[in-house]
N, C-alpha and C positions, 0 to 999 in steps of 0.2 A: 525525643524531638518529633516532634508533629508537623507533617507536610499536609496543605487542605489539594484538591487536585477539583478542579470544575470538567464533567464529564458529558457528553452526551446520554439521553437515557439511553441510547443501543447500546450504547458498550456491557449493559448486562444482560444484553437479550442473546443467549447462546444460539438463537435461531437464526441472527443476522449474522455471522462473521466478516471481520472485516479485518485488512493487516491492521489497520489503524484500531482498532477496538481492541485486536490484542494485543498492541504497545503497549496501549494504556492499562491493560488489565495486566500485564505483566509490571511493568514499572508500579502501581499504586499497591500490589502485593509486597514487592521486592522494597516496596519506603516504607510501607503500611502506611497507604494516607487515608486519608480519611476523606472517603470520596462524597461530591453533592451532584447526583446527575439530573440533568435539565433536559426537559422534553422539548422536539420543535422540528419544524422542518430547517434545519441550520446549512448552510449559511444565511438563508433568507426565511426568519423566525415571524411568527406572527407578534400582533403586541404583547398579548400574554404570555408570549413563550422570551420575551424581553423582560418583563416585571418578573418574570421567575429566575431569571440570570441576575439579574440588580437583586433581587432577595437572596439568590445565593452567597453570591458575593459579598453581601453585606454581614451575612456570619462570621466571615471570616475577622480574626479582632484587630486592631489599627496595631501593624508594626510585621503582623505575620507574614511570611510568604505562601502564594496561591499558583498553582500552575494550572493552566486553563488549556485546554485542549484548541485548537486553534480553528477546525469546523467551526466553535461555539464562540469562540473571541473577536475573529477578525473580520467580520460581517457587520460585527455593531460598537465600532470602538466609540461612541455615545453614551453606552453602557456601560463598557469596562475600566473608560480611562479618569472617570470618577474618583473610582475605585483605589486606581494604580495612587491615585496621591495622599493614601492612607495607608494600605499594604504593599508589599509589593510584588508584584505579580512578572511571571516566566508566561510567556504562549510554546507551547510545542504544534510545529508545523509539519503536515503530514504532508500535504500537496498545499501551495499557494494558490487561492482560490479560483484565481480567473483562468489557471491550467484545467480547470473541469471541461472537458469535453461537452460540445451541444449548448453552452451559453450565446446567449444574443451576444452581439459585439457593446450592446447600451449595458448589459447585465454586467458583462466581465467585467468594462471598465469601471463602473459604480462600484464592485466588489474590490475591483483592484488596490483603488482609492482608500477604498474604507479597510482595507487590511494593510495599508501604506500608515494610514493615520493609526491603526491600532500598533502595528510595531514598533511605530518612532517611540509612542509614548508609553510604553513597558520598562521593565528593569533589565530581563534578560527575553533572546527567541532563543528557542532551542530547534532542530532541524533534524531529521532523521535519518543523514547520509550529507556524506560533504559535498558532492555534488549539487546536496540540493539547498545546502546552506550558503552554498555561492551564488546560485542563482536568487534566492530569496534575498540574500547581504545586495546583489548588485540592481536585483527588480527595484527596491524599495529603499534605496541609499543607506546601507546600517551598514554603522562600523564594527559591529562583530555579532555572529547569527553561529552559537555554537553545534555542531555538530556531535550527536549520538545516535549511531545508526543502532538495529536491531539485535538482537541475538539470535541465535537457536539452537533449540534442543538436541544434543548428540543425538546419534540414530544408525542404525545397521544401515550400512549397505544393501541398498533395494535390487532384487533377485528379477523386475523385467519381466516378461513374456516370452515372447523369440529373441526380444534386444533390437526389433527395429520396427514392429506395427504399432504397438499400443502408444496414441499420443497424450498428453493430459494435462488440460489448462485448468487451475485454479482460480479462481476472480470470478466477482459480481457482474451478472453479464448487463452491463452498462455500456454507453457509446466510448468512453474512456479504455477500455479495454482490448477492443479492437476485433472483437472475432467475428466480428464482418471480414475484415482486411482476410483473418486465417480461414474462414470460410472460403474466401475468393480463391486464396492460393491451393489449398485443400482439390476443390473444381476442377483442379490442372494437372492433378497426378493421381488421378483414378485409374490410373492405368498399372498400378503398384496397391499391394493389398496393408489395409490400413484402418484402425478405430479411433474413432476422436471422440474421450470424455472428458465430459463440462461439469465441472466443478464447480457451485457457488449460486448461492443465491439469484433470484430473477427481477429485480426490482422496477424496474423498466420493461413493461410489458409491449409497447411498441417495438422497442430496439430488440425484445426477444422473438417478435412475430416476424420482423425481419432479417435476423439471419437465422431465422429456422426457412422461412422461403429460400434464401440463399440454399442453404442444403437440404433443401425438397429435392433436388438430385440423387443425392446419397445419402437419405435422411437415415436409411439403416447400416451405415457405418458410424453413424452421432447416437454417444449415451448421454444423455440429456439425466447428470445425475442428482443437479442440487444442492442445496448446503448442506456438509457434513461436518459434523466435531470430531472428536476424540478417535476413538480404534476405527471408526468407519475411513473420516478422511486421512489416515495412515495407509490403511491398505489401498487408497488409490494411488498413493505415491509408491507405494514397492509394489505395484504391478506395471507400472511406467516406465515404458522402455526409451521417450524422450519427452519432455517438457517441453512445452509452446505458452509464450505468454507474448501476443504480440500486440501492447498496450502501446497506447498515444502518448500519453504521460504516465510518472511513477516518482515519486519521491524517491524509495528506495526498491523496493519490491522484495517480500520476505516472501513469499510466496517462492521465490527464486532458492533463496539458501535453504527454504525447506527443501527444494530438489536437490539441491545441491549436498545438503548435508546428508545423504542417502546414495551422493554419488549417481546421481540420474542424469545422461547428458541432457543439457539447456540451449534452445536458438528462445531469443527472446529481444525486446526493444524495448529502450526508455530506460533500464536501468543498468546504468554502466559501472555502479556503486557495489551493488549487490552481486553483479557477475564478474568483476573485476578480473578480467581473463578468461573464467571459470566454464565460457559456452559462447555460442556463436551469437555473439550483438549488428540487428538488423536494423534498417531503418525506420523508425512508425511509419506506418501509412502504406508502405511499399508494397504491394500485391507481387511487383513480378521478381523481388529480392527474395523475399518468402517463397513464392514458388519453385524459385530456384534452388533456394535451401535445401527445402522439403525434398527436392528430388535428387540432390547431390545424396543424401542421407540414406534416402531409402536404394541408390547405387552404386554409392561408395563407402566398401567396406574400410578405408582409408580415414574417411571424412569420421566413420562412428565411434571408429577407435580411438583418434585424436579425441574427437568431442567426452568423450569418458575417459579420458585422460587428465584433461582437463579440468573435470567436474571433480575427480577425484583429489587433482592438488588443490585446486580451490575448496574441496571439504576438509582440508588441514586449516586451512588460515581462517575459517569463520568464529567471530567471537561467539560469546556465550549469553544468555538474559544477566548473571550477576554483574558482566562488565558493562549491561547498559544501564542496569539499575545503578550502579555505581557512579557513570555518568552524569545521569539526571541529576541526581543525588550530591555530586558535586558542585552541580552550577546552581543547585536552590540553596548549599548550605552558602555558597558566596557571598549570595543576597543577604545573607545574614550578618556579614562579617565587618 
């Protein structure tokens, strides 16, 4: 059985990482589909990077099913819902579009709209955490938005530093991510000894000039380390003695159970799916919740134990890649049926 899967072209650029890039590279392994990736700046493609999605799509042969990544689908349902009335086509939704941080309020809603009209008229949406399958079912009136959150990879028990200095955020430093917010909080407990490594690409070169001035203060307690793959970005997880990710929005945040699955305690915001008990859930935006954390943490040996307590029953309940692939894999053979 042959799944076709419509991809952004980043998803093969090992330089970008992205949770979303490696859903998908994980699930089109775990189907074997047979991937068509499309270049563009998506959600908001040029025309050519439109005539390259309609030419995709049109490979696919009348009757197949197509899942389309949902950066690439729901921007331009003009182009896809053509389509949808010859094959039938799955969108998998990473974030709903107009939750991207830094959109005009004319942008969101035009995006809103147009990823409204691209879900009504598909076969199936797929969602990457039920939290976020409910807010997508209730944004956008659908009567059922299935949920398949992420996997991850078993993994040792990460061995720390001291177990309370070294902090360490994963994520593209974008306005969506927040570490301006943990920059702020950061500012407020200099008074306690502490390293914050940044993890992830910089695509956003304003939003990077500004929380590097944010921590022009203490610019030599920030390792400013960049995208890593494989054995590099491992070892910055087992030398992390707490995890901060203090995003605006998240669909689910895999970046979370990767700490998690390592047993690394977590305060983090936005994903109440992925931490499900598992670490202290704060509120986005909040400078002085954060602050507070932060220094509960670093002076209550109470707060650290709990919080690795925590991370560690939560590292028994996290699923695995086969049972998302399996997921997926379910709701495209449906389509079939």
């Amino acid at each position: 059985m042959t799944w076709w899967f419509v991809v952004p072209a980043g998803v093969a650029d090992p330089a970008a990482p992205s949770g979303g890039n490696g859903y998908d590279r994980r699930v089109s392994a775990g189907l074997g589909a047979r991937d068509v990736l499309v270049a563009g700046t998506w959600p908001q493609p040029s025309e050519a990077s439109r005539r390259a999605l309609d030419q995709a799509l049109a490979q696919v042969p009348d009757g197949e099913v197509v899942l389309v990544d949902g950066l690439v689908a729901c921007g331009v349902p003009e182009v896809v819902l053509p389509h949808a009335r010859r094959v039938r086509v799955a969108v998998l939704v990473h974030l709903p579009l107009a939750e991207e941080v830094g959109l005009s309020p004319a942008v969101a809603a035009r995006l809103d709209a147009a990823e409204r009209e691209c879900l009504r008229g598909v076969s199936a949406v797929i969602a990457t955490g039920a939290g976020a399958a409910a807010r997508v079912a209730e944004r956008h009136g659908l009567g059922r938005v299935h949920s398949v959150p992420p996997g991850v990879e078993p993994a040792a028990v990460a061995s720390g530093t001291d177990g309370v200095s070294r902090l360490l955020t994963v994520a593209s430093v974008t306005p969506r991510k927040g570490h301006d917010v943990l920059a702020r909080a950061l500012a407020t407990v200099l008074d306690h000894r502490w390293v914050w490594a940044v993890v992830g690409p910089t695509p956003d070169a304003g939003h990077l000039a500004a929380v590097r001035e944010l921590t022009s203060g203490f610019a030599e307690r920030v390792e400013w380390v960049g995208p890593l793959v494989g054995g590099s970005w491992e070892r910055e997880y087992e030398r992390a003695d707490l995890f901060v990710l203090p995003s605006w929005a998240e669909t689910y945040g895999m970046v979370v159970t990767e700490a998690l699955a390592r047993a690394v305690p977590v305060m983090a915001s936005a994903v109440p799916d992925a931490l499900a008990g598992g670490g202290l859930l704060l509120p986005s935006g909040d400078v002085e919740a954060w602050s507070g954390a932060l220094r509960r943490w670093f002076e209550s040996p109470e707060l650290r134990e709990e919080l690795r307590g925590a991370a560690s029953r939560r590292r028994g309940e996290l699923s695995t890649w086969d049972e998302t692939v399996k997921g997926v894999g379910a709701v495209l053979a449906s389509l079939r049926a």
